[in-house]
Structures are given as structure tokens and as C-alpha cells.
PDB file of N, CA, C and O in Angstrom:
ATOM      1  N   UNK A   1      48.492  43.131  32.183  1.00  0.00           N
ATOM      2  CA  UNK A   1      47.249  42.410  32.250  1.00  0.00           C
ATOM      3  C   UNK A   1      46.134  43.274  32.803  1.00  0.00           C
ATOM      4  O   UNK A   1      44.926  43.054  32.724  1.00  0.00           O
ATOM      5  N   UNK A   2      46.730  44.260  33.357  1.00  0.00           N
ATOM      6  CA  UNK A   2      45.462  45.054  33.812  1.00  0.00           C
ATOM      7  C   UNK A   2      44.822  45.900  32.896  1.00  0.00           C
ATOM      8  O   UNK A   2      43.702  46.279  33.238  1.00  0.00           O
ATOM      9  N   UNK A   3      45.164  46.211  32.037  1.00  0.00           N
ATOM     10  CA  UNK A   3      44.570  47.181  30.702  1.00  0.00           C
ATOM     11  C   UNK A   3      43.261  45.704  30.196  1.00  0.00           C
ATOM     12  O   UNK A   3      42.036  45.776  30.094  1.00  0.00           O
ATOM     13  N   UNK A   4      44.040  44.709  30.017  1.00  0.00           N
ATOM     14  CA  UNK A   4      42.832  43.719  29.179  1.00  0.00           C
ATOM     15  C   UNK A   4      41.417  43.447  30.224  1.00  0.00           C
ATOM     16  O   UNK A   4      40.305  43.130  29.801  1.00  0.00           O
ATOM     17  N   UNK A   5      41.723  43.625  31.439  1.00  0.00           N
ATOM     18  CA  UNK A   5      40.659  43.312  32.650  1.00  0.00           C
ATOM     19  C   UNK A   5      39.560  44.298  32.423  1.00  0.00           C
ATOM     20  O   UNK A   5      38.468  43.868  32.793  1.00  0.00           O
ATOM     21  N   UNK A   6      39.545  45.605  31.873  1.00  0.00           N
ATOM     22  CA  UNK A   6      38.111  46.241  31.877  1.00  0.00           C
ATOM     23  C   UNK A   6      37.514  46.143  30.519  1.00  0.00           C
ATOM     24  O   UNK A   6      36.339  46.489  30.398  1.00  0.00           O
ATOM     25  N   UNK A   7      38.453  45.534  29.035  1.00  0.00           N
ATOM     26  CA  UNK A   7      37.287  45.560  28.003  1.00  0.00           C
ATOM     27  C   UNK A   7      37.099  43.757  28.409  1.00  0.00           C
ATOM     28  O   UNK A   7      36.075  43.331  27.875  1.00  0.00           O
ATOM     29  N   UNK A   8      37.508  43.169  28.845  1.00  0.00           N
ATOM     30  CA  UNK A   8      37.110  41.284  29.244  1.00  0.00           C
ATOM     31  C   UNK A   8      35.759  41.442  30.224  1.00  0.00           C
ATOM     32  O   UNK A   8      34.754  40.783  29.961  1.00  0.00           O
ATOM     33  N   UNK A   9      35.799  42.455  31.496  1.00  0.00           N
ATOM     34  CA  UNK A   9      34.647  42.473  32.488  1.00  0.00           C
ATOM     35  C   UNK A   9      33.711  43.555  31.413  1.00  0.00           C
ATOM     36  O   UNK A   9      32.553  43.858  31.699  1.00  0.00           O
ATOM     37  N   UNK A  10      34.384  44.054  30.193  1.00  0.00           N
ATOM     38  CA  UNK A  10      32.630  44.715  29.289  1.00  0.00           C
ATOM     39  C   UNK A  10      31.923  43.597  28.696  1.00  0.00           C
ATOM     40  O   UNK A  10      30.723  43.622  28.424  1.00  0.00           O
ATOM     41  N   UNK A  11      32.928  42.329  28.448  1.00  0.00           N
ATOM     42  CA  UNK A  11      32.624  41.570  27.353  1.00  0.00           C
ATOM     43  C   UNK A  11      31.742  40.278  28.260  1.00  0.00           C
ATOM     44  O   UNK A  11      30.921  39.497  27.780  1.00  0.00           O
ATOM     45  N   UNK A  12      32.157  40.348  29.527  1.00  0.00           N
ATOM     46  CA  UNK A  12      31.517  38.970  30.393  1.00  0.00           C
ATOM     47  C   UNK A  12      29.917  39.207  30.223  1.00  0.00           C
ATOM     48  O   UNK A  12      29.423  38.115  29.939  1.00  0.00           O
ATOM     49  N   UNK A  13      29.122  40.011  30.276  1.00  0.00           N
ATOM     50  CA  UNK A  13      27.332  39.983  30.295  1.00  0.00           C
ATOM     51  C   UNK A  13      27.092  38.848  28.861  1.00  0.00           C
ATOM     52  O   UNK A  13      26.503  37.786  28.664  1.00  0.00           O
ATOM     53  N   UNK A  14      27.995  39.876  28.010  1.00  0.00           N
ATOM     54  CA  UNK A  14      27.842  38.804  26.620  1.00  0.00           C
ATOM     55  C   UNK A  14      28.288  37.208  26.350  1.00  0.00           C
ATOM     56  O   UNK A  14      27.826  36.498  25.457  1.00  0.00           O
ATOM     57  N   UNK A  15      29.084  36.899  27.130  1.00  0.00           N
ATOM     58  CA  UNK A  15      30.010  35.662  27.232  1.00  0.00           C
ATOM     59  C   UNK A  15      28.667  35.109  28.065  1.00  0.00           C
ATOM     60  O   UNK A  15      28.121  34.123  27.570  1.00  0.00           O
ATOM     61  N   UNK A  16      28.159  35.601  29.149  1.00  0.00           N
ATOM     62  CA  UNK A  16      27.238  34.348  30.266  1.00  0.00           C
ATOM     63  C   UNK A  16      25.777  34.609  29.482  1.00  0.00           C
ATOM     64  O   UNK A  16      24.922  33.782  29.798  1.00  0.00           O
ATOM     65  N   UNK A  17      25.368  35.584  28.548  1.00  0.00           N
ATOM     66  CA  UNK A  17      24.064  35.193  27.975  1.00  0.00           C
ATOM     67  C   UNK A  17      24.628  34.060  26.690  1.00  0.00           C
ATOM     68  O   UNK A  17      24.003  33.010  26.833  1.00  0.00           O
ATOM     69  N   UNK A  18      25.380  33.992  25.780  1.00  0.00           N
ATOM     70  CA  UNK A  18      26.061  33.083  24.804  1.00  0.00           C
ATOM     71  C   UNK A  18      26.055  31.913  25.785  1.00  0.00           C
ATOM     72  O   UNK A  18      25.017  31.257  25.695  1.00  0.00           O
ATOM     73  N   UNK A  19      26.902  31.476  26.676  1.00  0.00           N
ATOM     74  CA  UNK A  19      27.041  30.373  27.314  1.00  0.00           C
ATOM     75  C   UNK A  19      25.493  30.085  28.037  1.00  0.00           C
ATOM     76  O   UNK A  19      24.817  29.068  27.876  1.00  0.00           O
ATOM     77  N   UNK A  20      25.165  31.197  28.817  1.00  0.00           N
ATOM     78  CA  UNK A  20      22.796  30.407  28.814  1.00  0.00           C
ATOM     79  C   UNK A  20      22.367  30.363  27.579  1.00  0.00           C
ATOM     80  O   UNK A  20      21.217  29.927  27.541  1.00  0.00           O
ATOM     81  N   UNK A  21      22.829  30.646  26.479  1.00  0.00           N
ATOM     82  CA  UNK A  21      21.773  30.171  25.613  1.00  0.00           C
ATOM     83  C   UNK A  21      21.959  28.918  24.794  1.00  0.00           C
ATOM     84  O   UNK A  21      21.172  28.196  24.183  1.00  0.00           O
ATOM     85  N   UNK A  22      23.465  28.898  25.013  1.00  0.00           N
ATOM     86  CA  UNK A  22      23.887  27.332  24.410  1.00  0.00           C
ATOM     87  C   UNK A  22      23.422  26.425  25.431  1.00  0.00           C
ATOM     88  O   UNK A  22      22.606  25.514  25.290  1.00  0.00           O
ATOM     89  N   UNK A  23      23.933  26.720  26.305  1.00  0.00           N
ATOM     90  CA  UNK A  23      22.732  25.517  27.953  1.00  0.00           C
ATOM     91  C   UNK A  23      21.725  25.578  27.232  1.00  0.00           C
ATOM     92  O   UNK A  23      21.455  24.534  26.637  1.00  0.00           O
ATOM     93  N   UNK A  24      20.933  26.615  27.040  1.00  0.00           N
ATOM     94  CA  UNK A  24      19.181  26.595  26.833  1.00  0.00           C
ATOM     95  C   UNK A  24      19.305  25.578  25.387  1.00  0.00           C
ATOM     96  O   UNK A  24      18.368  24.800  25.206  1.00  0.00           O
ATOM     97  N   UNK A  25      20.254  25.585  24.545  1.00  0.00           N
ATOM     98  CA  UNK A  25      20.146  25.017  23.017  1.00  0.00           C
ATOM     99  C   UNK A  25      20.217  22.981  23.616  1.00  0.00           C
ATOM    100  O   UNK A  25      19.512  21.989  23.434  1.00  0.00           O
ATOM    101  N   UNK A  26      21.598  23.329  24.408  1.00  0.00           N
ATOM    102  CA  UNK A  26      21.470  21.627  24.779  1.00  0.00           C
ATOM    103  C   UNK A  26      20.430  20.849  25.631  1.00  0.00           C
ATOM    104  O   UNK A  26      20.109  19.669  25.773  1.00  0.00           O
ATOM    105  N   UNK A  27      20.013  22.169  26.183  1.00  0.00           N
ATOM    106  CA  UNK A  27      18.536  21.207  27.639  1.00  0.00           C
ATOM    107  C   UNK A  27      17.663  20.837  26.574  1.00  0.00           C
ATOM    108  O   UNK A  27      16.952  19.834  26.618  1.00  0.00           O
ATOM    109  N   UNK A  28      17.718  21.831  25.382  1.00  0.00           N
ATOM    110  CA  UNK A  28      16.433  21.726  24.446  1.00  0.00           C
ATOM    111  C   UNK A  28      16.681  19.962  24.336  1.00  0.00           C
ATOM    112  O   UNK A  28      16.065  19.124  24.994  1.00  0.00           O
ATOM    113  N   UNK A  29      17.626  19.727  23.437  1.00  0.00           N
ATOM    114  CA  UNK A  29      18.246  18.611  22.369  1.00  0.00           C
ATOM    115  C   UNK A  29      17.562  18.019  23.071  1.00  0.00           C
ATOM    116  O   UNK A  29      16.457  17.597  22.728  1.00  0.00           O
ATOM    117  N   UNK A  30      18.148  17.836  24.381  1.00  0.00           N
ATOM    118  CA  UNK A  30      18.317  17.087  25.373  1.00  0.00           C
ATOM    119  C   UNK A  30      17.242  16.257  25.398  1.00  0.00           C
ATOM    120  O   UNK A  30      17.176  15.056  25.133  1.00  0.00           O
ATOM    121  N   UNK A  31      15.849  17.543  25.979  1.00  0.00           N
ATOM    122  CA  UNK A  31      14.305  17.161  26.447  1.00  0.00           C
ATOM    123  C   UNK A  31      13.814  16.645  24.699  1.00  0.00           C
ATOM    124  O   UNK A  31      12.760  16.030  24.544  1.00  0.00           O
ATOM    125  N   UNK A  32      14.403  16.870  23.915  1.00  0.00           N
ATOM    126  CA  UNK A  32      13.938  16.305  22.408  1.00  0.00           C
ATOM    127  C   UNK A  32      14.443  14.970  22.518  1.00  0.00           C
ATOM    128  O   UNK A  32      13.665  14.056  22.243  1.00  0.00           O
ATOM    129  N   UNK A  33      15.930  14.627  22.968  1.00  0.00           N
ATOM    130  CA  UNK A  33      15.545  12.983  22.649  1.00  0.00           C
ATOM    131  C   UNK A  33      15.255  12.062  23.590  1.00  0.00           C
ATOM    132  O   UNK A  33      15.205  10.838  23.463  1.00  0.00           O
ATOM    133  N   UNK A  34      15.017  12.916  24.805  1.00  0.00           N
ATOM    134  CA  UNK A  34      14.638  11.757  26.072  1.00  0.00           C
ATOM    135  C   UNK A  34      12.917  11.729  25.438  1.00  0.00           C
ATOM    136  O   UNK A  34      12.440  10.594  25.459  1.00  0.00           O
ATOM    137  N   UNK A  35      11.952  12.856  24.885  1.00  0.00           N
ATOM    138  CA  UNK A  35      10.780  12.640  24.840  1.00  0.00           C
ATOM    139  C   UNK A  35      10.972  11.830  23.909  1.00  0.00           C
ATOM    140  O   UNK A  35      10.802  10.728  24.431  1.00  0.00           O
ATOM    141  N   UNK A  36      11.236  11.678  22.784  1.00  0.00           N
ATOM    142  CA  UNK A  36      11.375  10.442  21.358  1.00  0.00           C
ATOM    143  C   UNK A  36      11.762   9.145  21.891  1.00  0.00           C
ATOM    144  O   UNK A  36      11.221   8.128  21.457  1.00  0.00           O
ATOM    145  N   UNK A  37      12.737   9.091  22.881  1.00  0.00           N
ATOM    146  CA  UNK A  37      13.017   7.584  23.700  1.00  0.00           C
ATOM    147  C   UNK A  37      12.060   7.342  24.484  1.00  0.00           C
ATOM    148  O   UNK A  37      11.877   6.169  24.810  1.00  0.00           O
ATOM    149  N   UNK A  38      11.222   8.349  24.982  1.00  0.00           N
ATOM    150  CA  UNK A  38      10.228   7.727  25.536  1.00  0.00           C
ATOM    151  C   UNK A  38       8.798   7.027  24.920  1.00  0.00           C
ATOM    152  O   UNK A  38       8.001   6.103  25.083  1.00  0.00           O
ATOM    153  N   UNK A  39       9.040   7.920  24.290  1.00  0.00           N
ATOM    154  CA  UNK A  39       7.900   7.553  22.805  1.00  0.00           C
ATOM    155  C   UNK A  39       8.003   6.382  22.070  1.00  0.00           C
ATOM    156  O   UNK A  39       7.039   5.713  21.697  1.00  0.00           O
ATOM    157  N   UNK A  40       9.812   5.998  21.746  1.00  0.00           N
ATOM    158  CA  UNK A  40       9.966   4.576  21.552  1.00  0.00           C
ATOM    159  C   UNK A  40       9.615   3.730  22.353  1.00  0.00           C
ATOM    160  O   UNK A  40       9.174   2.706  21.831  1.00  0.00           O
ATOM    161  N   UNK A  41       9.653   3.772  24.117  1.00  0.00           N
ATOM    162  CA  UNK A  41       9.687   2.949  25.027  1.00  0.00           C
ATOM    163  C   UNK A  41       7.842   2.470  25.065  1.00  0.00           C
ATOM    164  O   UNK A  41       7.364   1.336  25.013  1.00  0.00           O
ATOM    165  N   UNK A  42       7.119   3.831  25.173  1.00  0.00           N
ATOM    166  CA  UNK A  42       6.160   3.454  25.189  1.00  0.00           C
ATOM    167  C   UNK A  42       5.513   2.635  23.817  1.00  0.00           C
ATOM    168  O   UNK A  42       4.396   2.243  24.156  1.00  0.00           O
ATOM    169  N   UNK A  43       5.772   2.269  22.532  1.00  0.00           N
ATOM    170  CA  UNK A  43       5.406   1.948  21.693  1.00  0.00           C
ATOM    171  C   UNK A  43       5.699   0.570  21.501  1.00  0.00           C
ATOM    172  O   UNK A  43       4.898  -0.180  20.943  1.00  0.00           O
ATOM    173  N   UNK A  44       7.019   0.121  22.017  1.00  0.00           N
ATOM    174  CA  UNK A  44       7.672  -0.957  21.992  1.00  0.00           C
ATOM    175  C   UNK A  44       6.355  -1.141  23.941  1.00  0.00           C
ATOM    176  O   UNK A  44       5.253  -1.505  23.529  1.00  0.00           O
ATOM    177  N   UNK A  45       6.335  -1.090  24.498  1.00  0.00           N
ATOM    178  CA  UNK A  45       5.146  -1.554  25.753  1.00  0.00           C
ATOM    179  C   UNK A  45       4.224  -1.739  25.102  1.00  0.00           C
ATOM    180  O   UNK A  45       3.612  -2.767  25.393  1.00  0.00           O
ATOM    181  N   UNK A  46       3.671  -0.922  23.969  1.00  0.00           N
ATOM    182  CA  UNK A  46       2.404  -1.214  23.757  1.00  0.00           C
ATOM    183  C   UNK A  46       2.387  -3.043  22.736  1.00  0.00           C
ATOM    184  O   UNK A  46       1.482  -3.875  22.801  1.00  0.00           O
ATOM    185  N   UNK A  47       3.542  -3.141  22.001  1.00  0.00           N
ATOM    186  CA  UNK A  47       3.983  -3.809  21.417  1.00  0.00           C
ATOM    187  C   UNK A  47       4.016  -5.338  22.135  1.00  0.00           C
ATOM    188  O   UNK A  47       3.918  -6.411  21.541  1.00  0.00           O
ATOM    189  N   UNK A  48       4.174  -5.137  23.493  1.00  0.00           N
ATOM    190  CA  UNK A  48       4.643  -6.691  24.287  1.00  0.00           C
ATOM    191  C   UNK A  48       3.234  -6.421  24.940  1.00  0.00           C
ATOM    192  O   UNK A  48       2.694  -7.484  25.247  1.00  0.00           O
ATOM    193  N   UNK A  49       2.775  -5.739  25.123  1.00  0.00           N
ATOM    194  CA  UNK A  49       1.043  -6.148  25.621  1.00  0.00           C
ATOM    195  C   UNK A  49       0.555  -6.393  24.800  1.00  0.00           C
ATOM    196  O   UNK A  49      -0.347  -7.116  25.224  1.00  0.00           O
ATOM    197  N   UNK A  50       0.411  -6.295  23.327  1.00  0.00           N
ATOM    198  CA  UNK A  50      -0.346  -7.005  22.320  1.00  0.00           C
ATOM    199  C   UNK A  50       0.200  -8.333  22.399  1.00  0.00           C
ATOM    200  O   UNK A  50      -0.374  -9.270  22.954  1.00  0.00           O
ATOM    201  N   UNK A  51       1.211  -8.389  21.888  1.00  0.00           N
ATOM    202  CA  UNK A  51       1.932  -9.834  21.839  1.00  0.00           C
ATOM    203  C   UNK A  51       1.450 -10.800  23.264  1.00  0.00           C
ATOM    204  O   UNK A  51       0.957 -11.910  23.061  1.00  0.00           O
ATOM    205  N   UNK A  52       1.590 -10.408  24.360  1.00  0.00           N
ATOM    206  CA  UNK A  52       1.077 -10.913  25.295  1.00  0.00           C
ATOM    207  C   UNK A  52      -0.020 -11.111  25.654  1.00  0.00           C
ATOM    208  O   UNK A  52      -0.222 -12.165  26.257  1.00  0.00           O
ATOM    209  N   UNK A  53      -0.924 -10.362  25.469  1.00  0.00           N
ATOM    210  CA  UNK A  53      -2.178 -10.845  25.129  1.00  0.00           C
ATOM    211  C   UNK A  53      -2.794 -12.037  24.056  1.00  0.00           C
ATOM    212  O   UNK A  53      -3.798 -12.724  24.244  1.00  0.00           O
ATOM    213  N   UNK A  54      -2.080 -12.059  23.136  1.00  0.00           N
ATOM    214  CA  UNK A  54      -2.003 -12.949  21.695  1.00  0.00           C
ATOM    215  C   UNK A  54      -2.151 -13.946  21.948  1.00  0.00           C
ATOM    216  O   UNK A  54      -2.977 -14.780  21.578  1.00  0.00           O
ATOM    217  N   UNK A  55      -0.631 -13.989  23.226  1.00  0.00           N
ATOM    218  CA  UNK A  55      -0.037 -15.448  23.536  1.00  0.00           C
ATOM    219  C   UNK A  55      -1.440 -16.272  24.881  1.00  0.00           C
ATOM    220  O   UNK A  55      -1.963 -17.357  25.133  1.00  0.00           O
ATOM    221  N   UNK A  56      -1.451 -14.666  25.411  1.00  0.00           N
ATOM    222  CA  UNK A  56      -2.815 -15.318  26.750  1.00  0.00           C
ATOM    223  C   UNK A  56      -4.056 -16.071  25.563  1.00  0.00           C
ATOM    224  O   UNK A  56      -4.230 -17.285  25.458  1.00  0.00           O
ATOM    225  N   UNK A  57      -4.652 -15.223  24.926  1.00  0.00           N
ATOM    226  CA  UNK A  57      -5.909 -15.773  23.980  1.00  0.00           C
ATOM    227  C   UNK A  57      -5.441 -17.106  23.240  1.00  0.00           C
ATOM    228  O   UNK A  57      -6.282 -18.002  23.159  1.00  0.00           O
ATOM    229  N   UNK A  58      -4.032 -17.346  22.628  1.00  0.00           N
ATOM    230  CA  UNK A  58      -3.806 -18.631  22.139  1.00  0.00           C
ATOM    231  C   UNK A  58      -3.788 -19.572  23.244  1.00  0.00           C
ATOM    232  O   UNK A  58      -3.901 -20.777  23.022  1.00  0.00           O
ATOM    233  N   UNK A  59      -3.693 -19.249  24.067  1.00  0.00           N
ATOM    234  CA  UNK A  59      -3.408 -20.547  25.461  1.00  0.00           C
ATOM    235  C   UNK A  59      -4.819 -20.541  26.356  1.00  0.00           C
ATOM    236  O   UNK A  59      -5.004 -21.060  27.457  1.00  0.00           O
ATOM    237  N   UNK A  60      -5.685 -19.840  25.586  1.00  0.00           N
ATOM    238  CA  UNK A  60      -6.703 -20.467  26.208  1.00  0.00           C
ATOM    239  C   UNK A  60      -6.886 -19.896  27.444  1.00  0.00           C
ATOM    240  O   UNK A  60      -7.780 -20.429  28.102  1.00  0.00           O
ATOM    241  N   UNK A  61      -6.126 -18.668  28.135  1.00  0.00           N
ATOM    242  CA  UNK A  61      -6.097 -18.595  29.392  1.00  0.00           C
ATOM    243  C   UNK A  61      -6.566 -17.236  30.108  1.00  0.00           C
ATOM    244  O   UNK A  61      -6.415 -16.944  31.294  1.00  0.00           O
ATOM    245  N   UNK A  62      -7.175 -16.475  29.089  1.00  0.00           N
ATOM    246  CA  UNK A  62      -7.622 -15.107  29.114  1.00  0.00           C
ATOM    247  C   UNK A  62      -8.236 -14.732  29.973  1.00  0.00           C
ATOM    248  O   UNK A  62      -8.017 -13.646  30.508  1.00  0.00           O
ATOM    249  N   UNK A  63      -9.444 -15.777  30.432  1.00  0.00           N
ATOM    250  CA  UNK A  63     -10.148 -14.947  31.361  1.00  0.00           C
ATOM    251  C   UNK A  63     -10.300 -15.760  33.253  1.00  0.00           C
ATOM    252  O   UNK A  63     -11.320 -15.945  33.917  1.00  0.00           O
ATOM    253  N   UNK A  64      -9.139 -16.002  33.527  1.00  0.00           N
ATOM    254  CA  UNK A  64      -8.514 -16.820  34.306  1.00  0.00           C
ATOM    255  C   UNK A  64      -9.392 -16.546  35.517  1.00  0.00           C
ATOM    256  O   UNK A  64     -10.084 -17.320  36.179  1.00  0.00           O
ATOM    257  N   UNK A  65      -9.077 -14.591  35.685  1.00  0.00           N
ATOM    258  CA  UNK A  65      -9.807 -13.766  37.067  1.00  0.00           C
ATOM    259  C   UNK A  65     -11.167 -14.129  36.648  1.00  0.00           C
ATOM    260  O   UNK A  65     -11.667 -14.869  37.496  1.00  0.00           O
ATOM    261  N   UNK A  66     -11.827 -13.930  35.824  1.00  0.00           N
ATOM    262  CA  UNK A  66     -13.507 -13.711  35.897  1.00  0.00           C
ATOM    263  C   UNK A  66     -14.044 -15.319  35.803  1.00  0.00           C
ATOM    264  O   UNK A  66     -15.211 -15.326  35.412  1.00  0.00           O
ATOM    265  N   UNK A  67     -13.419 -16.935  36.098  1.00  0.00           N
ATOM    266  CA  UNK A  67     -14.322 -18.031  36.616  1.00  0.00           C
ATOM    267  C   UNK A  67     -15.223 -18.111  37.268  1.00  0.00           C
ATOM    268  O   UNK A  67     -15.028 -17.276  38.151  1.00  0.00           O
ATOM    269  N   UNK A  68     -15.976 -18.497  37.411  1.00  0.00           N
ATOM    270  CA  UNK A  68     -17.135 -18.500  38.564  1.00  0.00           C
ATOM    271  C   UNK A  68     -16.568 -19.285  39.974  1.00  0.00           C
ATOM    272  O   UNK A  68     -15.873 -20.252  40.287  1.00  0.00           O
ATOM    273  N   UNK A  69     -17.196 -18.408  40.475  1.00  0.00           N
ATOM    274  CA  UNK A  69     -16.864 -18.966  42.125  1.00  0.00           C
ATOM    275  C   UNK A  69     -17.674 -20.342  42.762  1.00  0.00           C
ATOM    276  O   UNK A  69     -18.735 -20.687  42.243  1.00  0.00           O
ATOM    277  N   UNK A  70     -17.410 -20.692  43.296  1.00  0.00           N
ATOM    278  CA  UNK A  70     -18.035 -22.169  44.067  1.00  0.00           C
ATOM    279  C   UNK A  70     -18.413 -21.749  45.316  1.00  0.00           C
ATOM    280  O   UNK A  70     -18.896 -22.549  46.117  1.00  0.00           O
TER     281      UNK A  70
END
């Protein structure tokens, strides 16, 4: 086993840049579908504030804060 130990410690620089660059390939994916889920999240928010608003203007109840004071 000791003959295979100095071409394995030539071959390790190459083995830990391959293994950072597959890390670097999955953080990528990664930050790609948390930004797209967020992008869904925010679209689907924008989605229930329209709707909610819809529902405030059908009920008559929109401008509740701005009554006049007594």
C-alpha cells in the first residue's frame, strides 16, 4: 500500500478542485431554485393582496382608517 500513497497524494489537488467544483455546481442549483421559489412565493402574495383587496372593495370596507374623526 505504500507504493499507491505517492501517485493518490499527486492525484488529491485534483480530487478537492473536482469535489469544489461540484459543491460550486450544487450551491449554484441550489441558489437557482430557492430564487424561482421565491419568485413563486412572491407572486402567489401578490395574488392574495389583490384578491383581498377585491374582497375589502366588495364589502364596502376599504377605507375603514381614513373616516372622519368626531
Amino acid at each position: 500500500m505504500a507504493a499507491a500513497s505517492p501517485s493518490g497524494a499527486g492525484d488529491l489537488p485534483r480530487l478537492a478542485e473536482d469535489l469544489l467544483g461540484q459543491l460550486q455546481d450544487n450551491f449554484q442549483a441550489l441558489a437557482e431554485r430557492i430564487t424561482l421559489r421565491m419568485e413563486e412565493m412572491g407572486e402567489r402574495i401578490d395574488g392574495l393582496q389583490k384578491h383581498v383587496a377585491d374582497l375589502v372593495a366588495e364589502a364596502g370596507i376599504e377605507k375603514t382608517q381614513e373616516e372622519p374623526r368626531h
